[in-house]
N, C-alpha and C positions, 0 to 999 in steps of 0.2 A: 504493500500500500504506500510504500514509501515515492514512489515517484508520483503517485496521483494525488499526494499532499503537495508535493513539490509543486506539481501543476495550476492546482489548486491555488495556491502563495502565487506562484508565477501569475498567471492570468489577474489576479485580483490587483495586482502589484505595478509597479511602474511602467513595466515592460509593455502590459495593457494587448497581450495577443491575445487571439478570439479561438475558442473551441468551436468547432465544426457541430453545424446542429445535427441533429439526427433525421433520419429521410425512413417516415413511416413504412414500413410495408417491403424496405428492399431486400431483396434472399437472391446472394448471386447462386448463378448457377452449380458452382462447382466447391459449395463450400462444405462439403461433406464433412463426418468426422475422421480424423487422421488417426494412423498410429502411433506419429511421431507428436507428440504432446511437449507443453512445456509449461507447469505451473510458474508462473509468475508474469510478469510486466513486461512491455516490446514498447518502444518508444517510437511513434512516426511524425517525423517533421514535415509539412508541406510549405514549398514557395505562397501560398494562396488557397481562395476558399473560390473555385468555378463549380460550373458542374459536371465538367469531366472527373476533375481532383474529388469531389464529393463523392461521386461515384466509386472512386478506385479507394477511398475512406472507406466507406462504408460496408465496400468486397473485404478490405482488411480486417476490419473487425469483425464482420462475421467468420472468416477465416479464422481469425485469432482464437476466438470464441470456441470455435467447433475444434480446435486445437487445445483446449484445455489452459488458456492461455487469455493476458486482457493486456489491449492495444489502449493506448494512450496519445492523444494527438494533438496538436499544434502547429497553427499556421503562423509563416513572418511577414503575409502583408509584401511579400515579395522583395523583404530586406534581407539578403545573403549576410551579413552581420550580425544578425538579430538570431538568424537562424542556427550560426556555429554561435553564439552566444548560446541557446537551447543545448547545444551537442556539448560544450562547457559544462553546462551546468545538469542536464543530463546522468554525462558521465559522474561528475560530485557524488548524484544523490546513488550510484552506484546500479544503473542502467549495465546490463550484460551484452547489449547490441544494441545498435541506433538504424533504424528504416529511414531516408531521405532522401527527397527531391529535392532538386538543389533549384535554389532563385537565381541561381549566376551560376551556370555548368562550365565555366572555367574556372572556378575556385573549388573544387573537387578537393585536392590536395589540401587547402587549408580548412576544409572537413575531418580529413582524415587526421591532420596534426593537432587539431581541436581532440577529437578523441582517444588520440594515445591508444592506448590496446586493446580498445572497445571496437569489435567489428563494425564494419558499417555496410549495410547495404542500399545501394541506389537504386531507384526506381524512378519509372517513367522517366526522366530526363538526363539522359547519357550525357556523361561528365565530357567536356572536347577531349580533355587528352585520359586517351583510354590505357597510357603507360601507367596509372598510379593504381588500378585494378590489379589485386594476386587473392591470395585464396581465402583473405577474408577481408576483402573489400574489394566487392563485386556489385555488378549490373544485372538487373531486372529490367526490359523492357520491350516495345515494338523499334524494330529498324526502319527508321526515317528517310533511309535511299529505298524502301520499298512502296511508302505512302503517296509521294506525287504522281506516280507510275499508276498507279492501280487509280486515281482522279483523272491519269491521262487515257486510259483504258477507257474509262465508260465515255468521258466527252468524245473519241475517237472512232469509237461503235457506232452514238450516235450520230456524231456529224458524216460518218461516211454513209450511213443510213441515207441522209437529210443530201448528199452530194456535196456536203461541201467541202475545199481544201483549202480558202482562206477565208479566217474570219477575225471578229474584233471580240476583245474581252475587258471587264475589267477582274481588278486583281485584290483581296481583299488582307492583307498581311499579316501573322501575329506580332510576337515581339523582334523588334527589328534586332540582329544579329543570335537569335534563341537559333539554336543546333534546326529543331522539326521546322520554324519558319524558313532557313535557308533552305534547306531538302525537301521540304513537302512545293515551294513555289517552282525551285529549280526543277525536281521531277516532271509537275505536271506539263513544263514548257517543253522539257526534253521530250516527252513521248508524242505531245503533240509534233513538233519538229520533227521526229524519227518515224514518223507515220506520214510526213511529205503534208501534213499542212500547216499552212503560214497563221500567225498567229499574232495581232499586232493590239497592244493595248489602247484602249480608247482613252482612258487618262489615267494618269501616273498611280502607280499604286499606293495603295493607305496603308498603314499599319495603325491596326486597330486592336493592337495587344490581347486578341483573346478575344474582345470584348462584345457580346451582344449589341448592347448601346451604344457602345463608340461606333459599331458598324453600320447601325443603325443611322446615325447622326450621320456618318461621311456619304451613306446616298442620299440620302435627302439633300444635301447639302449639295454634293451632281445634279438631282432633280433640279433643286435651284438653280442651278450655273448652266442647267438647259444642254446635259448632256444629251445627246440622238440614241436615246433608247430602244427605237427600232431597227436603230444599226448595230447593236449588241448582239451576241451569239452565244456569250458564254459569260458565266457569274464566275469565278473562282474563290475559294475561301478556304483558309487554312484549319480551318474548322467549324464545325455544326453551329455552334453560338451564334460567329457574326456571318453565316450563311442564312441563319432564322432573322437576325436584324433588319440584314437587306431585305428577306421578304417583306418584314413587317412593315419598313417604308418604305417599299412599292406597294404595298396594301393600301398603307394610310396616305398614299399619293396618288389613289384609284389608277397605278400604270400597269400594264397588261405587260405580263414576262410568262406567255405561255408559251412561247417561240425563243426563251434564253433555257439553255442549258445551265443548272444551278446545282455545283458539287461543292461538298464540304467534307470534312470529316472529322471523325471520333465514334459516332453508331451513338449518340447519345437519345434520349427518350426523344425529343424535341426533332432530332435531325431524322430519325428510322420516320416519324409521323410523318414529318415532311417528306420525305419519300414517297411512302405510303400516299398520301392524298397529291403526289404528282407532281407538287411544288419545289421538287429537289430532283436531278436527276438522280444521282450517287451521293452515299456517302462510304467512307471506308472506317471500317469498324476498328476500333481500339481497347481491344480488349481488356478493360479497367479490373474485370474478375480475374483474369488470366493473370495481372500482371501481381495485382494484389496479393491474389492466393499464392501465386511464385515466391514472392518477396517476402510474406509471411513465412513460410517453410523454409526459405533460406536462412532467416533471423533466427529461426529455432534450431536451425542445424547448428550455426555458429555458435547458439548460444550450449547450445549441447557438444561443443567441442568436433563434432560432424564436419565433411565435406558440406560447403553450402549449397551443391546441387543436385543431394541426396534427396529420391523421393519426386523430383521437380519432370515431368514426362515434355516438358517442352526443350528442343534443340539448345546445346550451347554454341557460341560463334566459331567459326572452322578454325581461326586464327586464334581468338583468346579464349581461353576456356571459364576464365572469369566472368566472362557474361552470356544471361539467357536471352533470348528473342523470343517475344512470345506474335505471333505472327499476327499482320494485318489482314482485315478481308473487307473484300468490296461489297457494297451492297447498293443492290437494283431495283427496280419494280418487279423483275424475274425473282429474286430471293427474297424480297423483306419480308414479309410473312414468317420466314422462318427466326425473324430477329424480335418482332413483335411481344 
């Protein structure tokens, strides 16, 4: 109980982070119960409170949970400082393994020297430099040179469906220099290029960090400025969030985007809907249970003195064995039903 006094003190305290609320009703899929159990405490850091990160919360603790074991969480508001500040004081209160995504995935290393001999493992947001990974400070997550690929895939079906080999897009960005925003926009431009159609932006791209609203706010804002909407071919978006934004202000700007192709991803509740009722071409799924339950099972092996990828059935990387991949999947009007 000792770290959940801590947290307790913390949150109430100057530091003033926020506990992730609880999302009634979620049961990932794969949270069975394990053989590998660990009575006691797992500490998980998150960069922020979305609802991708909620989701991959909320797989963890039931993970945790069904593992005999109770997860403990805290977000930094997307302060990398505040965050090895947690891994600091963490460790103090005598934390056996730290779970973290990191808000600056090149400060990796100074996670790792934050925690001294306390394993760490990463999730969802692959560290840049994947040299400071060995055998107990390791990676959990989806590979990000497979994600723009699989958005270039469906836009590519259907435009060659549709005849077309050149068209106009706009481009919707997460955080500017984050690992998935460079890979997820570079992919989908390369597949479209590697499939012979030209693809030329209508105006400059936004970077709308994640954000539903911000994304929201940046078409409207083109509405305004009297972008040629019917010269549009394709939405892009680095994720479900600010792919539901745009819709929402071309909703609430009565413009017709039934002739734009609109992909995004993560397979979140919000993004699968939008599929489903037609207003999203794709989106590609990010398996928040997969990555969760992974990462969970890793922290207990550590902490159980265990290889960390004992028990884990998904691939590790050909090259580093220190990290798992839990795979992306695209999803269609052909499959969503099955994601439902």
């Amino acid at each position: 109980m000792k770290l959940r006094k801590w947290i307790a003190a913390l949150l109430a305290g100057t530091m003033c982070a926020t506990m992730l609320a609880g999302c009634g009703g979620f049961t990932p899929i794969n949270a069975e119960k394990e053989d590998e159990t660990y009575q006691g405490e797992i500490m998980l850091i998150l960069p922020k409170k979305d609802e991708y990160l909620s989701y991959l919360q909320h797989a963890a603790q039931a993970s945790a949970e069904a593992r005999g074991c109770e997860l403990n969480v805290v977000d930094c508001n997307e302060d990398q400082d505040k965050e090895i500040e947690y891994v600091t004081a963490a460790v103090n209160e005598g934390a056996p393994v730290i779970i973290i995504a990191l808000a600056d995935n090149t400060r990796a290393q100074d996670v790792i020297d934050a925690a001294g001999d306390v394993p760490v493992v990463f999730v969802n947001r692959t560290p840049a430099d994947l040299s400071v990974l060995d055998d107990t400070h390791v990676y959990i997550g989806s590979n990000e040179d497979e994600c723009g690929a699989y958005q270039g895939k469906a836009l590519v079906d259907y435009l060659k469906a549709e005849g077309k080999n050149s068209i106009h897009y706009l481009m919707f960005n997460g955080n500017e220099g984050q690992d998935s925003t460079t890979k997820r926009t570079a992919g989908v431009l390369k597949a479209l290029k590697d499939a012979g159609i030209t693809a030329t932006a209508a105006a400059e791209p936004v970077d709308c960090e994640y954000d539903r609203t911000k994304a929201m706010n940046e078409m409207s804002r083109m509405l305004a400025e009297d972008v040629e909407m019917e010269n549009i071919d394709a939405i892009i978006s680095n994720n479900d969030a600010m792919a539901c934004g745009v819709i929402e202000a071309l909703n609430q700007n009565k413009v017709s985007y039934v002739d734009i192709a609109i992909v995004g991803v993560d397979g979140t509740n919000s993004g699968i809907q939008a599929v489903a009722n037609g207003e999203m071409l794709a989106t590609v799924y990010q398996n928040a249970t997969g990555q969760a339950s992974a990462a969970v099972q890793a922290a207990i092996n550590l902490a159980n003195g265990k290889s960390f990828a004992e028990g884990i059935s998904y691939d590790a990387d050909e090259d580093n064995a220190s990290i798992i991949w839990v795979p992306f999947e695209l999803i269609t009007a052909d499959n969503v039903s099955d994601y439902e």
